[in-house]
N, C-alpha and C positions, 0 to 999 in steps of 0.2 A: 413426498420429497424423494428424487433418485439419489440414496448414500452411494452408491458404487463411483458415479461418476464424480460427486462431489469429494470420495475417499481420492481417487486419483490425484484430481485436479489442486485437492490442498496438498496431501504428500511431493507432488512436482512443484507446486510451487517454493516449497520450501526448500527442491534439491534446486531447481533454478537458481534462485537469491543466494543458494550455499555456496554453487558454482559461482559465480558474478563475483561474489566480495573475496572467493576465492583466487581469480582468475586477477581480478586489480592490486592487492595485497602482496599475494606473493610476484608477480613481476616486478613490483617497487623491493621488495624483499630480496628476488635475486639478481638487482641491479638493472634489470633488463629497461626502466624509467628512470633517467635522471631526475634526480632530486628537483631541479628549478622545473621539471614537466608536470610533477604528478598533481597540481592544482588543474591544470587543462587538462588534463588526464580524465581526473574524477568529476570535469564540468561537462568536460563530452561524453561521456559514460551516463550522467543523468539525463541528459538533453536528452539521446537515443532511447535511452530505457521508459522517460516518463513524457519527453513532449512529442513523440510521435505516435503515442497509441491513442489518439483519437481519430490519426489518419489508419491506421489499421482497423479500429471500431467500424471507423463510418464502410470500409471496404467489408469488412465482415457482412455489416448491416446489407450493405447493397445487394450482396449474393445471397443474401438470407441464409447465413451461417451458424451453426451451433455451436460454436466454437474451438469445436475438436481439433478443425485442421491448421487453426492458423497456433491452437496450444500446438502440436506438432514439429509444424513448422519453427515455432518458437523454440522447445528443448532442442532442435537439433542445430539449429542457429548458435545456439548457446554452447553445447558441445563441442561445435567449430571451433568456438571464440579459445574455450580450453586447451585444445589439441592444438593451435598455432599459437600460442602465445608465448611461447620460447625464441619465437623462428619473426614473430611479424606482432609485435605488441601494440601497436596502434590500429591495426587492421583486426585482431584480436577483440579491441575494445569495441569496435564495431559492431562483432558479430555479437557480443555478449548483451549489449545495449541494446541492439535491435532483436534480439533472441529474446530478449528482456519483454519486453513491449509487445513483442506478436503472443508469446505464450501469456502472458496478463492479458488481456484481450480475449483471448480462448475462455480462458478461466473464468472472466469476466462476466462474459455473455451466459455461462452457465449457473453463474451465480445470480445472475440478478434476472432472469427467465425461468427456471426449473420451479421456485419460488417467489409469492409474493411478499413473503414474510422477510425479514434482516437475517436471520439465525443462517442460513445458507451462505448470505455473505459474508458473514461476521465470519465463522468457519474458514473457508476461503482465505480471505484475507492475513488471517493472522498467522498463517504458519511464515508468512515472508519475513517478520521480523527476526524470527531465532533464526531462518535461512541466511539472513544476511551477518547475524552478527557473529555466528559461529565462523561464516567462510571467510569473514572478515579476519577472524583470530587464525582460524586456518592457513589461511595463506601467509598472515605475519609469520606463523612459525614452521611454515611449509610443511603443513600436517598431512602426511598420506599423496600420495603420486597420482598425478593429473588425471593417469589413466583409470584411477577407482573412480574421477569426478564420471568422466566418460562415461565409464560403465554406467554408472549408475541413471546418468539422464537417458541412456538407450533405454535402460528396462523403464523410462518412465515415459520415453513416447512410446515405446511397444505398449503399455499400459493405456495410453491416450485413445492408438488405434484399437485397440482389439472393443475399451470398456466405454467407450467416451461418444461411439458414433450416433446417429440419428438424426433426426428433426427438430427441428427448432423449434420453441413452446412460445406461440402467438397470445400476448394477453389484451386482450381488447380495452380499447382505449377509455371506454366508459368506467372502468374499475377504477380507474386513478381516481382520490379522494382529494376534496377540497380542504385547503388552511387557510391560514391567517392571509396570506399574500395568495389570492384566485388569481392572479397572470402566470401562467407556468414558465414566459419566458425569465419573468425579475424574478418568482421562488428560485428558478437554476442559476441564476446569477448570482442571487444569496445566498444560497448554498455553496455554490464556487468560491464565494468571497470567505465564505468561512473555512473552505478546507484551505484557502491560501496564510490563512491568517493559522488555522495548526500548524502547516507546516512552518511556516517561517517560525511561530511560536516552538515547535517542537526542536528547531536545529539552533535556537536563539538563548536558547535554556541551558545556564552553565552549570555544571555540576555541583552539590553540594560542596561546601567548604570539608567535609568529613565525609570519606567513601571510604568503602572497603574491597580486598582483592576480590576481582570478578564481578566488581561491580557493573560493569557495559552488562556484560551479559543479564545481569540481576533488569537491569533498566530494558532489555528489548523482551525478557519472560511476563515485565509487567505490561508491557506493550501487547504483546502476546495475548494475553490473560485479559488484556480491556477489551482489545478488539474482535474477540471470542464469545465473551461474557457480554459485553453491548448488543449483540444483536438477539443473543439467547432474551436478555432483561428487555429489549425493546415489542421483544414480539409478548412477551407475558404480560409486561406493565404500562406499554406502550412509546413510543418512541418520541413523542414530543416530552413528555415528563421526562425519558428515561436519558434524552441528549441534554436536555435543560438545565438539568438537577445536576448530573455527571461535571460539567463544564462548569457549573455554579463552584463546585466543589472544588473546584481548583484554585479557584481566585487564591481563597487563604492558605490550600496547602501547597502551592508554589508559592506565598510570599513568606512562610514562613519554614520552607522546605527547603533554604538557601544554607543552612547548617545541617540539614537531618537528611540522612540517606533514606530514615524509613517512608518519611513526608515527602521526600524528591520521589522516593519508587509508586509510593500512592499515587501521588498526582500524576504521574505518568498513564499509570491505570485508569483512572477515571476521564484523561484527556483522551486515551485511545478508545474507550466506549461511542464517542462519538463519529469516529470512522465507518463503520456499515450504517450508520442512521443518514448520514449526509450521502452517502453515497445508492443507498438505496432510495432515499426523500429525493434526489435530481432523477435519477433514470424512472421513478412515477409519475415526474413531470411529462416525459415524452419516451410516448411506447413506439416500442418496435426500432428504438433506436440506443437499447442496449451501451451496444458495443460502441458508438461513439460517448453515449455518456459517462463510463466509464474511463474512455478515454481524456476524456475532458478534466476530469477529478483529477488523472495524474498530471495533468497539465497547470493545474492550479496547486500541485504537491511539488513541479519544476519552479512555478515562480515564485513560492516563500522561500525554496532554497537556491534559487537564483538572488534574489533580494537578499538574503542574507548574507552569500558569499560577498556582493558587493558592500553591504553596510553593515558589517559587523559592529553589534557592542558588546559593551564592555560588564561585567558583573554587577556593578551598581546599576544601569537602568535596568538591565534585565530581570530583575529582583521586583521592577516597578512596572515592566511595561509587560511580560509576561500576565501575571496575571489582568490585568486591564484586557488583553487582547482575547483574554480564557472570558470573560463577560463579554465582549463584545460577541464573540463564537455561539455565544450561549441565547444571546436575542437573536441570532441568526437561524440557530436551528428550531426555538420555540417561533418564530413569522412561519418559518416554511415545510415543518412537517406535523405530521397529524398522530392521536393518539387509537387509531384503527390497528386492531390486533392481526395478526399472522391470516391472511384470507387462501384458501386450497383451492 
């Protein structure tokens, strides 16, 4: 495994998503968004960020990229979106969304090629949750001047270009291992279906009736911490046990984690284990196409929070159809992934 690139690649991702929730938070913070915009605000802002990196994927794919330059391309995108967002906030949001999306896709591709194991993605993946929820708080309380945000993503594409460059790691298509569901087109569709059904499940999830200060934060380190830990447990223990069981474990501690902040932050945990297992179990389905796969998963992380902003409910079902949807997730991932350990 290359630590150097994978060192970058999660450190940036996590100033990226820091910039991002930075960049949307404080604009509503210093007026610069009318109150009645910032729901279209925050729907265009995911559309950009998460329903267009599969068109950036399949583009990577096509050029047979490593994903170094479209990460690049993406912090400096993202930078843009920072540095104008005083002056031009809807064009701002732009940049940050699509900054968003090209640099995920970078990272992406690096993650799910350098490695046949999850432990590289899981890594990866997880520093975006503290990125976002910190920039988020950040920007509410206008923490630190735009231009430390700046700085900071320059030294993380100069990081991208100097440590990140090379050739893209070809894994022959005969490696992919067979499951329960042998069509790899309906495994990728079940797997999709199940990260539609997290996310909607994950933004549908009302907080405990008893929280405490700092609790968001508490909630995106357990986020953090699963989707870190899920891919470490899946390569040890295996990843159909170790998504199965994970998801299982939800059922009761999100029906009975509607009073308990300790039981809401567990189940949190164990929900996000199953993020590099699904994500890694679609891109084995079909090689050499990375970078669309990846982009697909965030596309199906767009329409549970598209569905959701459209059909909001209310604390009582969510108390019943949460968990229901944490087992449906869970026969999803035991059909379409296998218990094959970390293969070099």
């Amino acid at each position: 495994m290359k630590k150097c690139p994978l060192t970058v690649y999660t450190a940036s991702h996590f100033l990226v998503d820091l910039a991002c929730g930075y960049t949307l938070y404080s604009m509503y913070a210093e007026g610069k968004i009318e109150a009645a915009s910032v729901a279209v605000l925050f729907i265009l802002y995911n559309m950009l960020a998460f329903a267009t990196q599969h068109l950036f994927g399949a583009l990577a794919d096509k050029v047979n990229s490593n994903g170094s330059t479209f990460a690049f391309i993406g912090i400096i995108s993202t930078a843009i979106g920072v540095l104008i967002r005083g002056a031009a906030p809807w064009v701002s949001v732009c940049f940050v969304g699509l900054g968003n999306a090209c640099f995920h896709v970078g990272g992406g591709i690096d993650a799910l090629t350098e490695s046949q194991g999850f432990t590289r993605a899981g890594i990866f993946v997880s520093s975006g949750a503290l990125g976002i929820a910190l920039g988020c708080r950040f920007g509410q309380n206008l923490l630190f001047p735009p231009a430390l945000y700046v700085f900071a993503l320059a030294l993380a594409a100069l990081a991208v270009a100097v440590f990140c460059r090379g050739e893209r790691k070809v894994i022959p298509d005969e490696e992919a291992p067979q499951t329960t569901i042998s069509s790899s087109t309906l495994a990728i569709c079940i797997l999709l279906f199940a990260v539609v059904i997290r996310s909607y499940a994950g933004f549908a999830t009302t907080k405990p009736t008893e929280v405490f200060p700092l609790f968001t934060l508490a909630v995106a380190a357990s986020a953090f911490a699963g989707k870190l830990l899920g891919g470490v447990f899946a390569d040890l223990f295996g990843a159909r046990r170790v998504g199965t069981l994970s998801l299982l474990l939800c059922v009761p501690l999100y029906y009975f984690g509607a009073g308990s902040a300790v039981l809401f932050l567990t189940a949190t945990f164990f929900f996000n284990i199953a993020m590099p297992i699904t994500l890694v179990g679609a891109a084995r389905k079909l090689r050499s196409h990375e970078g669309f796969i990846f982009g697909l998963t965030t596309v199906a992380l767009f329409i549970g929070y598209f569905v959701h902003t459209l059909f909001p409910i209310g604390r009582a079902l969510s108390v019943i159809l949460i968990p229901i949807l944490s087992l449906v997730a869970a026969v999803c991932v035991f059909l379409t992934t296998d218990d094959i350990r970390e293969r070099k």
